[in-house]
N, C-alpha and C positions, 0 to 999 in steps of 0.2 A: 593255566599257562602264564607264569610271570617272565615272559623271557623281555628281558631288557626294563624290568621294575625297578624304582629305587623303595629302598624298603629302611632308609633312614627313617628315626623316628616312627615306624610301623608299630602297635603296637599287636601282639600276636597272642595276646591271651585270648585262648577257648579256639584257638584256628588249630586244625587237625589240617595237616600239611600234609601228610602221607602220598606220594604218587606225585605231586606236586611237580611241577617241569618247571625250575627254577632256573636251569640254564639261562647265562646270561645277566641275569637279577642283580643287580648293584648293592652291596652296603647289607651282606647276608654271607654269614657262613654256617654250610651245613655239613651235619657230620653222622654217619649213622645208612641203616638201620643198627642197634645193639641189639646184641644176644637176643633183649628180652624185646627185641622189636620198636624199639623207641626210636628215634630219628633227634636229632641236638641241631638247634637253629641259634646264631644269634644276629644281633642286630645293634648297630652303635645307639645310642638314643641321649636325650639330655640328661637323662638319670646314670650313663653311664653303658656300657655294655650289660644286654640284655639278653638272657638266655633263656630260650622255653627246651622243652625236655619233658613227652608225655603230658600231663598235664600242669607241671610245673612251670612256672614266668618269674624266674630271677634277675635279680641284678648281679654282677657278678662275685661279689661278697656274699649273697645269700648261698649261689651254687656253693660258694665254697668249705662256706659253712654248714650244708646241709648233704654234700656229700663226701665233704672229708673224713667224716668216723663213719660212715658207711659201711658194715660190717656184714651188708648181707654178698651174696656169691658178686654180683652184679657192680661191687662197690667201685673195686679195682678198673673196672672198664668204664665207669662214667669218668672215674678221675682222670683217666686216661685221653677221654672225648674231653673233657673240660681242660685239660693241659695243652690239648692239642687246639680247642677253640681259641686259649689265652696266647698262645705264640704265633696264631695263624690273624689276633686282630691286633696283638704288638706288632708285627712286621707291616699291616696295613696303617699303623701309628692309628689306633682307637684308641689305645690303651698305654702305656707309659710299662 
């Protein structure tokens, strides 16, 4: 239960968050489960906005380079969660 965490600078590589009660939790946006059961977290940090996704921990140029030409079924719905994480941490001004 992270209710009322700040989770600035957290760093979330290898955390399996599933089920997770994040209600509340500051400086996190979550988005998911997808299709294939994955759950998309991020977190503002000094490196930038930071995305985990299954086992993945991007910065947000990695995401975007790693699942822009995504050509498997799945591809079109991350882009989708990653469009929706980039205008849900602009309007919070993490991002520019």
């Amino acid at each position: 239960n992270l209710y009322g965490a700040n989770l600035s600078e957290a760093n979330l590589y290898g955390a399996n968050l599933s089920g997770a009660n994040l209600y509340g939790a500051n400086n996190i946006i979550r988005i998911g489960p997808a299709s294939d059961g994955h759950e998309f977290f991020a977190v503002p940090s000094g490196a930038g906005l930071m995305i985990k996704a299954g086992c993945h921990w991007f910065t947000l140029a990695e995401a975007r380079a790693y699942w822009g030409n995504d050509e498997r079924p799945i591809g079109p719905e991350r882009r989708a969660y990653l469009a929706a994480i980039e205008s849900i941490a602009a309007a919070r001004g993490w991002i520019e």
